[in-house]
CHARMM internal coordinates of N, CA and C (Angstrom, degrees):
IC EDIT
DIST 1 N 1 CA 1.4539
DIST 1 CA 1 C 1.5164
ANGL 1 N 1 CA 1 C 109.88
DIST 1 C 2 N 1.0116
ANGL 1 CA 1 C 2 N 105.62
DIHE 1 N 1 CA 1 C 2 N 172.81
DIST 2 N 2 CA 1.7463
ANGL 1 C 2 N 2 CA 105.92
DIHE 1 CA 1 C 2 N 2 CA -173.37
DIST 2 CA 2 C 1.5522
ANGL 2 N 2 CA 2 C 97.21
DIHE 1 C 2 N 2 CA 2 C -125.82
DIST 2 C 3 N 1.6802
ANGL 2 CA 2 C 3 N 95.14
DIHE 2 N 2 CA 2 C 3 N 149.31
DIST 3 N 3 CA 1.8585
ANGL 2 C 3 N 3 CA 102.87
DIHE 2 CA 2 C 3 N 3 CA -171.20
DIST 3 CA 3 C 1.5987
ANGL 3 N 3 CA 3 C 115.33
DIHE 2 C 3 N 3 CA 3 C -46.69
DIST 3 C 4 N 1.1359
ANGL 3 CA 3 C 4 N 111.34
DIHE 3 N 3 CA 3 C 4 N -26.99
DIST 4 N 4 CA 1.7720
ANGL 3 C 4 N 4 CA 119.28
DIHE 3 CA 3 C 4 N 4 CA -155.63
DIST 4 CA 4 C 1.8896
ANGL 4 N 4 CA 4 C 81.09
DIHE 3 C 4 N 4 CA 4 C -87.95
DIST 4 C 5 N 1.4342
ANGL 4 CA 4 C 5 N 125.75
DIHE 4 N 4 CA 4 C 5 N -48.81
DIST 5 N 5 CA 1.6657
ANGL 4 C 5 N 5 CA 97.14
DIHE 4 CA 4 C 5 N 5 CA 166.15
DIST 5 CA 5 C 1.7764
ANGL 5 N 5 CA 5 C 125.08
DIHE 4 C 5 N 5 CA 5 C -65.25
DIST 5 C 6 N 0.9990
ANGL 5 CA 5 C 6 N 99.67
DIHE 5 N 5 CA 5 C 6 N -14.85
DIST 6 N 6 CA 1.7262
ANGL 5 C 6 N 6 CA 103.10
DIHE 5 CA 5 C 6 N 6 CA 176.84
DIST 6 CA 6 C 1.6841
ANGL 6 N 6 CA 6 C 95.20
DIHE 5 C 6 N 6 CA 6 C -65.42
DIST 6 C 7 N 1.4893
ANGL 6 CA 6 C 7 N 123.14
DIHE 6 N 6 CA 6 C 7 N -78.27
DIST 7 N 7 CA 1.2790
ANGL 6 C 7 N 7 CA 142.52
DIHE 6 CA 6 C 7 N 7 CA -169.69
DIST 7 CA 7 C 1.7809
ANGL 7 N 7 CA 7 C 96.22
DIHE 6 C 7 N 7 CA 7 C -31.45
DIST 7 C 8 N 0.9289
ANGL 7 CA 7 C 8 N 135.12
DIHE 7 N 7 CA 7 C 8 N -44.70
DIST 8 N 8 CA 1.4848
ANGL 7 C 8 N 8 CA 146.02
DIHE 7 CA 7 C 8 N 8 CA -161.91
DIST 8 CA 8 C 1.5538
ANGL 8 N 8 CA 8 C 97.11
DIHE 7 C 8 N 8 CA 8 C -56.89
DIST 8 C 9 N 1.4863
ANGL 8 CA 8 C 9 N 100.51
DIHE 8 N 8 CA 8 C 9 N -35.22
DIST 9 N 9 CA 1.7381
ANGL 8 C 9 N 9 CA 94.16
DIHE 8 CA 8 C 9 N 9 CA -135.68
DIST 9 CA 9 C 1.8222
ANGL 9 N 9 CA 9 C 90.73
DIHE 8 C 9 N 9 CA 9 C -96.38
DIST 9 C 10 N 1.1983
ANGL 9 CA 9 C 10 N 121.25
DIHE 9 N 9 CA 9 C 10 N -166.20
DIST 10 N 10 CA 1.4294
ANGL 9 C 10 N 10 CA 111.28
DIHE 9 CA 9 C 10 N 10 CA 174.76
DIST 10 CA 10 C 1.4216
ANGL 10 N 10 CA 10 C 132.37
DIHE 9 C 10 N 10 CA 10 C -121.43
DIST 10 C 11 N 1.3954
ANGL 10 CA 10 C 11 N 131.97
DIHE 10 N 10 CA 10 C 11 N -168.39
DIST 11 N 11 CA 1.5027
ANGL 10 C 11 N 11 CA 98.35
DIHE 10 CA 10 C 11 N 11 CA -179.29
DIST 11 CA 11 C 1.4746
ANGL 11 N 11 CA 11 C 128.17
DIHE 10 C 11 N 11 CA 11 C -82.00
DIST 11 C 12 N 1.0134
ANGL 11 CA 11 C 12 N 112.18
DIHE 11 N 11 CA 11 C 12 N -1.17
DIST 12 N 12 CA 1.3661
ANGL 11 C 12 N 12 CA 102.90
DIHE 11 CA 11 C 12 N 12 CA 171.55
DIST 12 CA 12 C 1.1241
ANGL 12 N 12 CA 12 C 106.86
DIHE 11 C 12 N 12 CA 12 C -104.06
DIST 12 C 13 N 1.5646
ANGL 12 CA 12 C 13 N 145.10
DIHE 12 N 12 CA 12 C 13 N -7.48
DIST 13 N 13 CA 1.3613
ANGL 12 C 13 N 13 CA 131.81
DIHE 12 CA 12 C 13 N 13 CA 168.11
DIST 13 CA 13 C 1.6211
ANGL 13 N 13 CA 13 C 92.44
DIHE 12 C 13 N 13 CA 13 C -73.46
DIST 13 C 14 N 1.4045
ANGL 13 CA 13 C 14 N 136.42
DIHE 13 N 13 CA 13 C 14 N -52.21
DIST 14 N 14 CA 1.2835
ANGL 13 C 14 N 14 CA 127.36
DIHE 13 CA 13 C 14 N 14 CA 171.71
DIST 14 CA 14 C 1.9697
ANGL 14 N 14 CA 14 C 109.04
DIHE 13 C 14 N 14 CA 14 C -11.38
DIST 14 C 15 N 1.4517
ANGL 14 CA 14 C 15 N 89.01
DIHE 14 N 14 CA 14 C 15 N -82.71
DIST 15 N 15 CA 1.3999
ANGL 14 C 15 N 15 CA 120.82
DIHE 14 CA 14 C 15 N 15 CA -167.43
DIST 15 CA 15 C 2.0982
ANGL 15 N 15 CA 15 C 95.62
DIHE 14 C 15 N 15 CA 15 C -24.10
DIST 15 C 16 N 1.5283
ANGL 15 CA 15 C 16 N 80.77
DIHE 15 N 15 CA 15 C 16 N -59.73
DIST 16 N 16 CA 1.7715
ANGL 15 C 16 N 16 CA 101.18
DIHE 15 CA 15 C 16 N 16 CA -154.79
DIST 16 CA 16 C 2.0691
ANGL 16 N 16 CA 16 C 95.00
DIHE 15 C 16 N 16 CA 16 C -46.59
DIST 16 C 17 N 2.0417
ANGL 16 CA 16 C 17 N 113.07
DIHE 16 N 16 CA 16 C 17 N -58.71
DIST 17 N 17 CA 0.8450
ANGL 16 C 17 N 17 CA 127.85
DIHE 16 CA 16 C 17 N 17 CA 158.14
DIST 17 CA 17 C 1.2335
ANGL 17 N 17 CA 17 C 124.42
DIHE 16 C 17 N 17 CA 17 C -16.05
DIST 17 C 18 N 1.3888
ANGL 17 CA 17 C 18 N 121.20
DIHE 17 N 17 CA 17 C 18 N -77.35
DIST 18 N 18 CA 1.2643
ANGL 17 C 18 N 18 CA 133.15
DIHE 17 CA 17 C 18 N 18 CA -179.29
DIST 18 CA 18 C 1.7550
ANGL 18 N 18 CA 18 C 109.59
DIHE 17 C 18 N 18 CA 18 C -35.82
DIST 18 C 19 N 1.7282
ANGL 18 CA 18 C 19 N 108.58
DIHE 18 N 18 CA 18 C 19 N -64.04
DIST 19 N 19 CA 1.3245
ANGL 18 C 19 N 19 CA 112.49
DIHE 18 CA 18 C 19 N 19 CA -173.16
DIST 19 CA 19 C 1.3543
ANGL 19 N 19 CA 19 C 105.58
DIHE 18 C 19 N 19 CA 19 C -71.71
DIST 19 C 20 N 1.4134
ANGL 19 CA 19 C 20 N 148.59
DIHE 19 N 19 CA 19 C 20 N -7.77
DIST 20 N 20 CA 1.7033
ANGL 19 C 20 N 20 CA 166.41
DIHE 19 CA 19 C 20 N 20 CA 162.12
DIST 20 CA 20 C 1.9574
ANGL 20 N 20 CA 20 C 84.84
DIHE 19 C 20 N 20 CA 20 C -58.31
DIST 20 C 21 N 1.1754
ANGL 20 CA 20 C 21 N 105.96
DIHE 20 N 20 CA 20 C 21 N -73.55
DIST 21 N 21 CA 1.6174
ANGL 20 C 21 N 21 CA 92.92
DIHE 20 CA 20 C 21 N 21 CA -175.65
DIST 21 CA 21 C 1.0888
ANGL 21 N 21 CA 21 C 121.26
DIHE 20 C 21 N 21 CA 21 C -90.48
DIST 21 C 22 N 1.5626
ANGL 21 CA 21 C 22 N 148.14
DIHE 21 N 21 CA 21 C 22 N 36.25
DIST 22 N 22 CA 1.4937
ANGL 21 C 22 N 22 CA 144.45
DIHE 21 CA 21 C 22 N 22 CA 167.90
DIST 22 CA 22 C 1.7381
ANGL 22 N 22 CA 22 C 82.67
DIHE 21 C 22 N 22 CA 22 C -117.33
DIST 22 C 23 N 1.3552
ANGL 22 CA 22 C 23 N 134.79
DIHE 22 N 22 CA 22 C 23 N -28.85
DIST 23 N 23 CA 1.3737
ANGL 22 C 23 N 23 CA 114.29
DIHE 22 CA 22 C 23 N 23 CA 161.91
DIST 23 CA 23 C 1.1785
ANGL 23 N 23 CA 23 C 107.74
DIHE 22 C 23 N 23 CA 23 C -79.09
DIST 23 C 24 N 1.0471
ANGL 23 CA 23 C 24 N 170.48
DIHE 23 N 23 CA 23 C 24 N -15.18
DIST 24 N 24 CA 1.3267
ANGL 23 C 24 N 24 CA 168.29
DIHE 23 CA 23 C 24 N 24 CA -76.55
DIST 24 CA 24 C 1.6656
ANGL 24 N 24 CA 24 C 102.40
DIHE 23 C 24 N 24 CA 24 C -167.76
DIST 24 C 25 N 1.8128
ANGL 24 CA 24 C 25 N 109.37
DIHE 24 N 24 CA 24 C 25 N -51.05
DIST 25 N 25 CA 1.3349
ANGL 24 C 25 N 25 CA 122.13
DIHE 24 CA 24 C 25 N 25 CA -158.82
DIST 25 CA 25 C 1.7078
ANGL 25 N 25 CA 25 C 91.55
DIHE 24 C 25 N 25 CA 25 C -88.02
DIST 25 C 26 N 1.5964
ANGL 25 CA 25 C 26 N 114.44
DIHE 25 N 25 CA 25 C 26 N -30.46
DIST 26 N 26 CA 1.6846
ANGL 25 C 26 N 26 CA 123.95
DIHE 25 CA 25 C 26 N 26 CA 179.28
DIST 26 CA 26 C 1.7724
ANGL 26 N 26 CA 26 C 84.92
DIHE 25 C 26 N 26 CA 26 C -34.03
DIST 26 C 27 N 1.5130
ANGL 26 CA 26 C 27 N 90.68
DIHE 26 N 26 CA 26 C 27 N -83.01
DIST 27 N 27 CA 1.3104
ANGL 26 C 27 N 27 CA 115.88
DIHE 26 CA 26 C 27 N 27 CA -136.92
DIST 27 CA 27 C 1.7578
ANGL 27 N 27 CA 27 C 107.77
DIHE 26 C 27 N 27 CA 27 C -61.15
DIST 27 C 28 N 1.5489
ANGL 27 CA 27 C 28 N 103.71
DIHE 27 N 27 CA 27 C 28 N -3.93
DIST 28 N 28 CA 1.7363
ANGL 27 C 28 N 28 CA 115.07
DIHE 27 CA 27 C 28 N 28 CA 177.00
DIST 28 CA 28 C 1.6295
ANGL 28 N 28 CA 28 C 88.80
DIHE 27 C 28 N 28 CA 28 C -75.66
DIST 28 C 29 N 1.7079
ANGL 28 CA 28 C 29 N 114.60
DIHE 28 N 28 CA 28 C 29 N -66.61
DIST 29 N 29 CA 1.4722
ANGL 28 C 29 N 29 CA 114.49
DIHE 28 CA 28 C 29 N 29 CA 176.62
DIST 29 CA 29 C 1.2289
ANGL 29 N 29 CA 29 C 115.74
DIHE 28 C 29 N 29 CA 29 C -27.68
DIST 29 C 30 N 1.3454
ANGL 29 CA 29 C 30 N 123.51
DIHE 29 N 29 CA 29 C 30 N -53.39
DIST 30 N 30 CA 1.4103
ANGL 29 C 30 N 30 CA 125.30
DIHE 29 CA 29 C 30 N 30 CA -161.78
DIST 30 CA 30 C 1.4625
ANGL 30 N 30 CA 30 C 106.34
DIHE 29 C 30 N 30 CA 30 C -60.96
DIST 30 C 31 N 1.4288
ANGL 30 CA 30 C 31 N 108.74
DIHE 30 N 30 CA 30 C 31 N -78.07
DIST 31 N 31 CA 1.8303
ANGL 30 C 31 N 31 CA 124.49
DIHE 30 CA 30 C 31 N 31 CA 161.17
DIST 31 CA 31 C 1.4420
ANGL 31 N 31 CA 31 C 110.57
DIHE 30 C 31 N 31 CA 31 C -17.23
DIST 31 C 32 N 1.1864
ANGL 31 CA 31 C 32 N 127.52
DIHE 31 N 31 CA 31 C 32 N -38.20
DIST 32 N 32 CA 1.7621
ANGL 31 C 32 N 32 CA 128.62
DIHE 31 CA 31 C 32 N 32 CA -165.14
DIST 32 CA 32 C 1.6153
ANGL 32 N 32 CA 32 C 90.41
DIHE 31 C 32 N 32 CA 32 C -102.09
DIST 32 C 33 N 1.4727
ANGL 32 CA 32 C 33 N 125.67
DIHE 32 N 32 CA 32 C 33 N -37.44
DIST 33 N 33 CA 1.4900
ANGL 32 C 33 N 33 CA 92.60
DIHE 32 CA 32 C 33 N 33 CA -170.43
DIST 33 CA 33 C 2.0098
ANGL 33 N 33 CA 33 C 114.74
DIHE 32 C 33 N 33 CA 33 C -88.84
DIST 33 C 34 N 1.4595
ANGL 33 CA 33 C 34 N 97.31
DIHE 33 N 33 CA 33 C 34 N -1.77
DIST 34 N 34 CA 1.6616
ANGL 33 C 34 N 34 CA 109.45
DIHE 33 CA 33 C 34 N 34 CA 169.19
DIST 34 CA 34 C 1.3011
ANGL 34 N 34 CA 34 C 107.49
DIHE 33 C 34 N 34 CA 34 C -79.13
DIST 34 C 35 N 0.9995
ANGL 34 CA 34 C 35 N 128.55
DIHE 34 N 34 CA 34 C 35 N -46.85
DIST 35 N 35 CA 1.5250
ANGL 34 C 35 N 35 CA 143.67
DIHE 34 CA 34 C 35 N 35 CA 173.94
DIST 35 CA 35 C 1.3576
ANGL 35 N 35 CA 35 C 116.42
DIHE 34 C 35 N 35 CA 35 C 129.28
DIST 35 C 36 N 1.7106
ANGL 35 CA 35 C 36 N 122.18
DIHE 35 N 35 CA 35 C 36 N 6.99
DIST 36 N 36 CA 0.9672
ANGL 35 C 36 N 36 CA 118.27
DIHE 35 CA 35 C 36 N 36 CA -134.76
DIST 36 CA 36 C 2.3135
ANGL 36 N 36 CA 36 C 100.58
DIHE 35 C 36 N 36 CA 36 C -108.27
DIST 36 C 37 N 1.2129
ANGL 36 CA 36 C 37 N 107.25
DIHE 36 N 36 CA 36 C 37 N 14.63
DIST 37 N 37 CA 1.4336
ANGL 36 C 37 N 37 CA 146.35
DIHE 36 CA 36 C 37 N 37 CA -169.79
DIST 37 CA 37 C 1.5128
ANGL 37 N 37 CA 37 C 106.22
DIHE 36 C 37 N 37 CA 37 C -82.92
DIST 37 C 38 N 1.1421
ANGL 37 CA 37 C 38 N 110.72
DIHE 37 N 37 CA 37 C 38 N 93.52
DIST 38 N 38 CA 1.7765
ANGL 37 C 38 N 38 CA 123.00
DIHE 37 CA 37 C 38 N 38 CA -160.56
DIST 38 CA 38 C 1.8485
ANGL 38 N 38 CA 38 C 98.04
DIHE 37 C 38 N 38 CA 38 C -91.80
DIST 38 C 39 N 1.6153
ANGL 38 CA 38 C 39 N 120.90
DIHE 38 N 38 CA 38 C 39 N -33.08
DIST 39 N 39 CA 1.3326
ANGL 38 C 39 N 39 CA 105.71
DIHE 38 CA 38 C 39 N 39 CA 176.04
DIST 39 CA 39 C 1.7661
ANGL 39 N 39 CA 39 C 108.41
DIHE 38 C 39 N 39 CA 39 C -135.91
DIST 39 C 40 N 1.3553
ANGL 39 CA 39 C 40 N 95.53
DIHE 39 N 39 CA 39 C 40 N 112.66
DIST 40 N 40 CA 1.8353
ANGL 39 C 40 N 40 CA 96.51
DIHE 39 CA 39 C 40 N 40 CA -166.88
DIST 40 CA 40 C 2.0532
ANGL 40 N 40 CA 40 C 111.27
DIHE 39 C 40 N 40 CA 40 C -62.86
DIST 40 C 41 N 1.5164
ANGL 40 CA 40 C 41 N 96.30
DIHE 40 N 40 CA 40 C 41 N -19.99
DIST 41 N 41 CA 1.3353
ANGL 40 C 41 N 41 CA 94.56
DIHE 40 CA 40 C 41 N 41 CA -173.47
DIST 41 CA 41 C 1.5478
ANGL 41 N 41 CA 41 C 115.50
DIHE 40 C 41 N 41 CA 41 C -69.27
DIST 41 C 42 N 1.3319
ANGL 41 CA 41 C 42 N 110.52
DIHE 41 N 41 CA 41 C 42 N -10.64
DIST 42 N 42 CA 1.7442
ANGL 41 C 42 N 42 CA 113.43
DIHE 41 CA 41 C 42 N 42 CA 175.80
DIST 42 CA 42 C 1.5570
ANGL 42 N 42 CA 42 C 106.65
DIHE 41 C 42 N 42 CA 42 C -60.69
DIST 42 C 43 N 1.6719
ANGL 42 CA 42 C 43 N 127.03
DIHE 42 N 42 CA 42 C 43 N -29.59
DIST 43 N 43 CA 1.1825
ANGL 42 C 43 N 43 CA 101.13
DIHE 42 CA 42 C 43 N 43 CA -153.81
DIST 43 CA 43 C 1.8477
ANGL 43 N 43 CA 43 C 88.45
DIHE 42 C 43 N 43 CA 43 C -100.16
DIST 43 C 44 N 1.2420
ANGL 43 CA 43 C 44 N 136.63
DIHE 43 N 43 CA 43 C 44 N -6.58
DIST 44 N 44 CA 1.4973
ANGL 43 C 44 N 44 CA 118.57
DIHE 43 CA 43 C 44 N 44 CA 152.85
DIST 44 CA 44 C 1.0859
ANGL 44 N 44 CA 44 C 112.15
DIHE 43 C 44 N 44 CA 44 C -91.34
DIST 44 C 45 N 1.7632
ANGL 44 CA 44 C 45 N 139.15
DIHE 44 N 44 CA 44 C 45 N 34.19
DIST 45 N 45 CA 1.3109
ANGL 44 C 45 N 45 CA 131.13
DIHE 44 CA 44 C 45 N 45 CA 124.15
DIST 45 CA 45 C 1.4933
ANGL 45 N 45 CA 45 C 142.70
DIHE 44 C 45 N 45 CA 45 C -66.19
DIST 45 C 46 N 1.5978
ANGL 45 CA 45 C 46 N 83.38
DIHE 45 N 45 CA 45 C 46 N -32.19
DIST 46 N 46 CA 1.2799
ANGL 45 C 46 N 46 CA 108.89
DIHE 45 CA 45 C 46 N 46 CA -161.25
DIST 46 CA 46 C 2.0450
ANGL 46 N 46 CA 46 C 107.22
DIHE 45 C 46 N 46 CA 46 C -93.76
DIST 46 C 47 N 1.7502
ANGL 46 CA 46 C 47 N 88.86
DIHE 46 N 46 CA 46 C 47 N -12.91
DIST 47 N 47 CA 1.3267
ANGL 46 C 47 N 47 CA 98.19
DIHE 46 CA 46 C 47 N 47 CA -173.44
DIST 47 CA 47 C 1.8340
ANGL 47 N 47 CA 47 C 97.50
DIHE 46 C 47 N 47 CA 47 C -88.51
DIST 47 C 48 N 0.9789
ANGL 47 CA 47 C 48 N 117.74
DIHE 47 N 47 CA 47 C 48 N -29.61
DIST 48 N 48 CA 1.5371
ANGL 47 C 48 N 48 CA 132.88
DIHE 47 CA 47 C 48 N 48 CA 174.80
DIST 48 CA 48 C 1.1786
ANGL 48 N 48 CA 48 C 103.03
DIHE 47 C 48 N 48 CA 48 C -46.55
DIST 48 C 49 N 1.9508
ANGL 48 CA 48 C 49 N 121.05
DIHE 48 N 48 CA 48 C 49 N -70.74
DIST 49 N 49 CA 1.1708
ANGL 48 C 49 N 49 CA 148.11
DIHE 48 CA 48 C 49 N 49 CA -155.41
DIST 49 CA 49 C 1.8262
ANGL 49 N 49 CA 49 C 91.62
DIHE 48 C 49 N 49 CA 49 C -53.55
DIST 49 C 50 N 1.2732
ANGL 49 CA 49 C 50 N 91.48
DIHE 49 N 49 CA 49 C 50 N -63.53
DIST 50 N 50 CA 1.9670
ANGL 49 C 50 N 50 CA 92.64
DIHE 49 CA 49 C 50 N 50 CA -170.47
DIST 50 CA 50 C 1.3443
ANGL 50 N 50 CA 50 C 101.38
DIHE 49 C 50 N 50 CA 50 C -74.71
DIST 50 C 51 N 1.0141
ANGL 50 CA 50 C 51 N 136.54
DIHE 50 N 50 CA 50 C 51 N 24.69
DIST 51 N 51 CA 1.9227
ANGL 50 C 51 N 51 CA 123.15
DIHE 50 CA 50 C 51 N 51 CA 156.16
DIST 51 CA 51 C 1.7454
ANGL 51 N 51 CA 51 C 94.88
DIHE 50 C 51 N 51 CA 51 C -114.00
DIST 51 C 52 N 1.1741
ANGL 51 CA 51 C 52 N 123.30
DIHE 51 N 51 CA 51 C 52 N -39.61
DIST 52 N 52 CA 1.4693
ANGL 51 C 52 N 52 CA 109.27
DIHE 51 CA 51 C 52 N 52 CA -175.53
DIST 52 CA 52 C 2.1399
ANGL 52 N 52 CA 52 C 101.77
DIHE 51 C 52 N 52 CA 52 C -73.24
DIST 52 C 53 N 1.1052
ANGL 52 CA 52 C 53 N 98.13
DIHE 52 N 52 CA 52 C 53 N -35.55
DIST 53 N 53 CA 1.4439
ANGL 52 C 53 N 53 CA 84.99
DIHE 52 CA 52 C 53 N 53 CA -178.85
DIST 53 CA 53 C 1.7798
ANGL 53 N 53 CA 53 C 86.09
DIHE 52 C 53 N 53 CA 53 C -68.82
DIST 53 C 54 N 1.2421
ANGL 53 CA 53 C 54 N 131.15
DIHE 53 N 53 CA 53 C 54 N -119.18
DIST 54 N 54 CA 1.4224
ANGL 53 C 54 N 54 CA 124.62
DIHE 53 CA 53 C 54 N 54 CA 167.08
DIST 54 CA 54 C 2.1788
ANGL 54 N 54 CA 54 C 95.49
DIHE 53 C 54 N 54 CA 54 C 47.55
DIST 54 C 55 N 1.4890
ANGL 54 CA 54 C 55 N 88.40
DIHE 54 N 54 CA 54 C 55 N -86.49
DIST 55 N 55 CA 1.8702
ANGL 54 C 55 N 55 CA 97.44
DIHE 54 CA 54 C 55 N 55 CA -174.99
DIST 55 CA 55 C 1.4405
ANGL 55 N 55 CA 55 C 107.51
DIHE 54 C 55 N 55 CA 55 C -30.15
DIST 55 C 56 N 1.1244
ANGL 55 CA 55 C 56 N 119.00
DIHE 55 N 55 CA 55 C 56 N -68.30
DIST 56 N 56 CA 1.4068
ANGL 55 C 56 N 56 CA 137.61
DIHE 55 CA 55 C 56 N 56 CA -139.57
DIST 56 CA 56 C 1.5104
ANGL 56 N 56 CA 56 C 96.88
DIHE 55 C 56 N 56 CA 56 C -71.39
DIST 56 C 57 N 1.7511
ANGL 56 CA 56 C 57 N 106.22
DIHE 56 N 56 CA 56 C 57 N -54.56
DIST 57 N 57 CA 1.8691
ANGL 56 C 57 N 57 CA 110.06
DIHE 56 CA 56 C 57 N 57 CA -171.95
DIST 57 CA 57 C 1.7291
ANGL 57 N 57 CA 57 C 97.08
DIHE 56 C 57 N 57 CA 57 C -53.67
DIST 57 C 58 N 1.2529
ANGL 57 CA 57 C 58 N 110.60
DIHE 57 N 57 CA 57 C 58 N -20.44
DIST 58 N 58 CA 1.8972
ANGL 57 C 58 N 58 CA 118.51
DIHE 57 CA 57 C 58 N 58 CA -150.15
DIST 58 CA 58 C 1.8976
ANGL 58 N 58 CA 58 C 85.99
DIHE 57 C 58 N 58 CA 58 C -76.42
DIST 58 C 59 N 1.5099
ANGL 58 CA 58 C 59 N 102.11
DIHE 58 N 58 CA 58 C 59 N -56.83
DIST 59 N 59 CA 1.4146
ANGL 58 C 59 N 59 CA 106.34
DIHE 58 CA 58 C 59 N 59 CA 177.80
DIST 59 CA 59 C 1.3343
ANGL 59 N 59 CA 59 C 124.34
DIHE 58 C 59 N 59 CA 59 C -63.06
DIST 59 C 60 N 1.3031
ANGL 59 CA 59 C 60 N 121.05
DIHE 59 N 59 CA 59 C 60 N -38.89
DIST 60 N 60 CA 1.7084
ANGL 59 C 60 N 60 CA 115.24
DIHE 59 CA 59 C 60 N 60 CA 166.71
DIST 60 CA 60 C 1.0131
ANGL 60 N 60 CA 60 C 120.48
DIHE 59 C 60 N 60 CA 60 C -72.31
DIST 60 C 61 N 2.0456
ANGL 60 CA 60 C 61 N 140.32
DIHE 60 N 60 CA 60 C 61 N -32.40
DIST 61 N 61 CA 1.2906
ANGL 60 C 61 N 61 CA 114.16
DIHE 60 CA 60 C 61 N 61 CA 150.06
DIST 61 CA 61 C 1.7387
ANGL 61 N 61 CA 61 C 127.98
DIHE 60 C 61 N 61 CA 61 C -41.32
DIST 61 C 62 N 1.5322
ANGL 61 CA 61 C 62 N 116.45
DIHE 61 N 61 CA 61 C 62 N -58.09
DIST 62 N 62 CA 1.4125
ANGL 61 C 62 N 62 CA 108.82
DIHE 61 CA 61 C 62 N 62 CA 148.15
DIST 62 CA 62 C 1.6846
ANGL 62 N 62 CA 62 C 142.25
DIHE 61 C 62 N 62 CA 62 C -10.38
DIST 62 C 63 N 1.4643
ANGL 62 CA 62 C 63 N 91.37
DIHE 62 N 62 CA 62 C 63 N -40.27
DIST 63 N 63 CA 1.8584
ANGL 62 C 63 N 63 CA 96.79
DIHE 62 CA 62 C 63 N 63 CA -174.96
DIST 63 CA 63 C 1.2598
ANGL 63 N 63 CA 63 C 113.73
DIHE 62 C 63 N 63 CA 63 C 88.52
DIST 63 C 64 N 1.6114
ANGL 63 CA 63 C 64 N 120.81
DIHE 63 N 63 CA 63 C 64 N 3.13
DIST 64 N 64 CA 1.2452
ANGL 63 C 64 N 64 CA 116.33
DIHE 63 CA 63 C 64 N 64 CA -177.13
DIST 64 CA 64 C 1.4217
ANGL 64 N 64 CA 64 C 127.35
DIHE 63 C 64 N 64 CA 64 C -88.73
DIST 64 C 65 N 1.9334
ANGL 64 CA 64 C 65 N 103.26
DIHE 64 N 64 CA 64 C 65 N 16.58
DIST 65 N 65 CA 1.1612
ANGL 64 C 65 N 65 CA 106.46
DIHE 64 CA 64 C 65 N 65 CA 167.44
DIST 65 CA 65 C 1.6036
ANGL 65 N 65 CA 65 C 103.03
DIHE 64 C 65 N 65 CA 65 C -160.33
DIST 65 C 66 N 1.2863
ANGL 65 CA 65 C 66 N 114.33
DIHE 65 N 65 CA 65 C 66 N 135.26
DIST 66 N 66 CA 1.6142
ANGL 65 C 66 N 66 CA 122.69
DIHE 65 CA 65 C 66 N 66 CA -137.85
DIST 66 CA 66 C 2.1249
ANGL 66 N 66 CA 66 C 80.23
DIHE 65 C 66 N 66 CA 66 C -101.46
DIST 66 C 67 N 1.0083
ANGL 66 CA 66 C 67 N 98.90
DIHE 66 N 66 CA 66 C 67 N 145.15
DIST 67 N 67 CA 1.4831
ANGL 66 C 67 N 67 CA 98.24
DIHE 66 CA 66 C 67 N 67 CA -167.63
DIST 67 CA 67 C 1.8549
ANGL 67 N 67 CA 67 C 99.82
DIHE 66 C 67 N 67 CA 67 C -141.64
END
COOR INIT
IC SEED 1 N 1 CA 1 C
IC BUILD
């Protein structure tokens, strides 16, 4: 997803999101260390996804985005 759909959403869909992809990135780990992981580029998408969500909650505690 791209930040400007993160920014849309609110903080607790953030929240919900966030924990949607730290299980998400598990279960890429898991798949890649069985072997069983058909596209390796999902798990630096997914590693992207949870630092820009990560960014954004970081900036709205801040106030730097009026919600």
């Amino acid at each position: 997803m791209k930040a400007s759909e993160f920014r849309d959403m609110t903080q607790d869909e953030l929240v919900q999101k966030l924990n949607d992809l730290k299980t998400e990135f598990f279960n890429l780990r898991f798949q890649l260390a069985t072997g069983q992981l058909n596209n390796p580029m999902m798990i630096k998408q997914v590693k992207r996804d949870i630092a820009r969500v990560k960014t954004i909650l970081t900036e709205m505690d801040l106030g730097s985005i009026a919600n």
